[in-house]
Every structure is written in structure tokens, then in C-alpha cells.
SEGU-448191 format. One line per 8 residues: number of its first residue (from 1); for each residue x, y, z of C-alpha. Coordinates in pm, whole numbers, plus 50000, padded with zeros to 5 digits. Example, Ala and Ser with C-alpha at 12.3 -4.5 7.8 and 13.67 -1.06 7.14 Angstrom:
// residues 2
1> 51230:49550:50780 | 51367:49894:50714
END
This chain:
// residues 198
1> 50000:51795:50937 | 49901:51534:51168 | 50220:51296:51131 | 50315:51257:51444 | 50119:51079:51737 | 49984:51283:52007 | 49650:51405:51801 | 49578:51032:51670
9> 49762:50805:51849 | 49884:50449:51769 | 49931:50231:52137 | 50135:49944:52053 | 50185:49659:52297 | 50519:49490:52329 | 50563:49141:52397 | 50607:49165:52728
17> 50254:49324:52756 | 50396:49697:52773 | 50246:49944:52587 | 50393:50255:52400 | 50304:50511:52155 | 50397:50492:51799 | 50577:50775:51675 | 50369:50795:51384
25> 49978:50881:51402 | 49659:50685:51278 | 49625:50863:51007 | 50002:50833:50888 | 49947:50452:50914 | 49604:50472:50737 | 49746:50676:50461 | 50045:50434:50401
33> 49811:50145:50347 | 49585:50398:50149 | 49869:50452:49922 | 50003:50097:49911 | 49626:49940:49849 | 49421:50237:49632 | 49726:50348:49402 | 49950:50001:49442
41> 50289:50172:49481 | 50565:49949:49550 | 50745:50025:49890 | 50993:50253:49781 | 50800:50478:49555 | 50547:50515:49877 | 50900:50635:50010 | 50997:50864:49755
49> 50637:51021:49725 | 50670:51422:49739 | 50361:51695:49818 | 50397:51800:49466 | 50357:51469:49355 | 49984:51509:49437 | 49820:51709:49177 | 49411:51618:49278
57> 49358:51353:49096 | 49626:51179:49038 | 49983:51108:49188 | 50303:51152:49005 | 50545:50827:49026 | 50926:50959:48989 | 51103:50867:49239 | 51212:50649:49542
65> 51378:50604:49867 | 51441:50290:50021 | 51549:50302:50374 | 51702:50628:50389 | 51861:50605:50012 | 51683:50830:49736 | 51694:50729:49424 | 51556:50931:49135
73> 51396:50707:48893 | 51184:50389:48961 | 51208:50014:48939 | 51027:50041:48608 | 51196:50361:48498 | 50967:50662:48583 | 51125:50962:48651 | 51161:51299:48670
81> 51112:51369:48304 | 50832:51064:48239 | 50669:51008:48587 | 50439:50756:48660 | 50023:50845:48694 | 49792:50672:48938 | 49469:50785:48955 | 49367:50905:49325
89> 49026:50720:49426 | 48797:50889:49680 | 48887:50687:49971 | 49270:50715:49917 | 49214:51118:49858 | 49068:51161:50184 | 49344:50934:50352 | 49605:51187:50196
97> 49434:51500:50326 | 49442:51384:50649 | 49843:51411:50639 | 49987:51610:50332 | 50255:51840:50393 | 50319:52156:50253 | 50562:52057:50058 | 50898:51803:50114
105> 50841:51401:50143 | 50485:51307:50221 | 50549:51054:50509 | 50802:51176:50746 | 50906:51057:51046 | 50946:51228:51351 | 51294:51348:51235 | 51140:51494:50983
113> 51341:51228:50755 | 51139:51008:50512 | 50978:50684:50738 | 51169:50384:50684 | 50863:50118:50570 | 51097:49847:50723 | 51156:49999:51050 | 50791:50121:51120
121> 50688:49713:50972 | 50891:49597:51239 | 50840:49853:51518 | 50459:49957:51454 | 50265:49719:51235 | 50384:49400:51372 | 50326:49414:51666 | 49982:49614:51669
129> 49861:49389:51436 | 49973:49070:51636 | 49805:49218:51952 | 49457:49171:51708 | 49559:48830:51623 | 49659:48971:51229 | 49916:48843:51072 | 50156:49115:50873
137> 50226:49019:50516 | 50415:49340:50429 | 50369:49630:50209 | 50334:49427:49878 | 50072:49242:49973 | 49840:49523:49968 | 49969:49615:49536 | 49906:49235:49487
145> 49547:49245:49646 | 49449:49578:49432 | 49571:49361:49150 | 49332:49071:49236 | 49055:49304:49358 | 49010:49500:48989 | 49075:49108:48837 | 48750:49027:49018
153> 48566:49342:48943 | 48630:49253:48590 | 48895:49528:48479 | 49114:49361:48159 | 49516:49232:48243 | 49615:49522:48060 | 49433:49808:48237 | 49582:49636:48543
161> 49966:49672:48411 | 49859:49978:48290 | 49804:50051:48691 | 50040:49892:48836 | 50285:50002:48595 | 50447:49673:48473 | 50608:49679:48158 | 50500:49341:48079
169> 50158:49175:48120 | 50306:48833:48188 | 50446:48970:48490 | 50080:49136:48591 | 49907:48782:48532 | 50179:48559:48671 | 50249:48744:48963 | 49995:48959:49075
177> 49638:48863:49029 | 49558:48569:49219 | 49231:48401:49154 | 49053:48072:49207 | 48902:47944:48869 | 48547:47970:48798 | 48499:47620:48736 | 48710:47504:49060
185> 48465:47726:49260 | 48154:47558:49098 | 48293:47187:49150 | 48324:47229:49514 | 47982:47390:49525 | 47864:47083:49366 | 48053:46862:49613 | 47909:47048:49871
193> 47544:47029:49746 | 47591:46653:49685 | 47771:46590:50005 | 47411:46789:50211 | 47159:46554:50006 | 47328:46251:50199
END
């Protein structure tokens, strides 16, 4: 397992223009987005995500841990006995590879504890990203942009909450796809084709 740095490693410059090494790899920080933008867990349940929740093709949903805290069910109620099932896309099956464990939590930290998403946010991600003029949203950002993402490819609301795992639609619509209106989009094309014949 490459979770630690040394065989991929993360430099990530302070603000006083040091630089250090991240205590998680690359591919530990690619996988975490993986996770967060191909399957759209929500932070903890990244957390809480076991080896054997992997089965190929899809990922169970049963369980999370937030900070340090475990918690055997989900914010929506999966669990043990009625997990939750995301399909695993190409792209987020080869970001897995790159780091699954035998068995235990999937992303560890170098205590072999489960990574605290805060802590590496503020420690890791940050800071890199700051360094390459990004700004960091969070982890959410990424379920709400896999949300507006299938919106735009045309997937229905409901295959979305079906996804994402809402148990209510309304919550899927209001919260989580974000899109500009067809007909907004056209008008300002119009403006803009009236504004260049001037």
C-alpha cells in the first residue's frame, strides 16, 4: 500500500515559504477526491470506508468515522445489515488500486488510525492548493459537483438521489444540482450577439 509519502510524495509549502512533506502520498490524496467526486460519499462515510467494503464494482456504504469517532450506521441510515451501493467507475477503480489495503480502514494515516478529513484539509490541501492559486471548498463540494455533473449529462433527479443516497428528491434538487437555466444561458448569448453587431 502506498499510503504514506516517500514513494509519491506530496511537498507542501508553508506560509512562510518552507516546504515539507505530507504524511500522506499522491495517490492517498488522489483517491480521497476519487472517492468524494466518482462515488459522492459524504466526509465521514469516506472515513468509515473498509477494504471489504470494495467488492469490484461497487462500494458498500455502512459506516462512518468522523474525526476519530466510528459510528456504525450513516447519516441516511445504511448500515451493517442494509449498506449503501455506489457503483465504482473506471477512473475511481484505478484511484483505489493504487492504495487499498489488505484489509482494516481504507485511508489510514501514518498511525495507522483512520485520516482525519479535517486535519489533512487544513494541514495538506490548503495549503498545496493555495501555493497553485486554488481555492479549497472542502470535501462536499466535490458530492455536490457529481450531482451537477450527471444533471448536465442528462441523468433524471431520481437516479441522482438514487446515487447520492438522499431519501428525498427535494433535498437532491434543492441542494445539490446547481445549474444555470437554459433560457438564462440563451438570453445572454443573445445580448452578447446583439451587443458585437454594434
Amino acid at each position: 500500500m502506498a499510503a504514506f509519502a516517500g514513494t509519491d510524495p506530496l511537498i507542501v509549502e508553508r506560509k512562510d515559504s518552507s516546504k515539507y512533506e505530507a504524511a500522506v502520498c499522491r495517490a492517498m490524496v488522489r483517491a480521497l477526491i476519487g472517492t468524494a467526486a466518482f462515488a459522492g460519499l459524504r466526509q465521514g462515510e469516506i472515513g468509515g470506508l473498509g477494504a471489504d467494503d470494495d467488492l469490484g464494482e461497487h462500494l458498500l456504504i455502512r459506516r462512518t468515522v468522523w474525526h476519530t469517532t466510528q459510528k456504525d450506521s450513516t447519516k441516511t441510515g445504511e448500515d451493517e445489515a442494509q449498506p449503501g451501493i455506489v457503483p465504482i467507475i473506471r477512473p475511481l477503480r484505478a484511484l483505489l488500486d493504487a492504495v487499498k489495503p489488505e484489509y482494516g480502514f481504507f485511508f489510514l494515516g501514518e498511525r495507522k488510525a483512520v485520516l482525519d478529513l479535517e486535519n489533512l484539509a487544513d494541514r495538506v490541501m490548503r495549503p498545496y492548493l493555495k501555493a497553485h492559486n486554488v481555492q479549497w471548498h472542502g470535501w462536499h463540494v466535490y458530492r455536490r459537483g457529481l450531482a451537477t455533473n450527471l444533471h448536465q449529462l442528462g441523468v433524471d433527479d431520481l437516479t441522482i438521489q438514487a446515487i447520492l443516497r438522499h431519501t428525498d428528491v427535494a433535498t437532491t434538487r434543492r441542494s445539490y444540482i446547481k445549474t444555470v437555466p437554459q433560457a438564462a444561458t440563451e438570453a445572454m448569448q443573445q445580448l452578447a450577439s446583439r451587443l458585437d453587431m454594434q
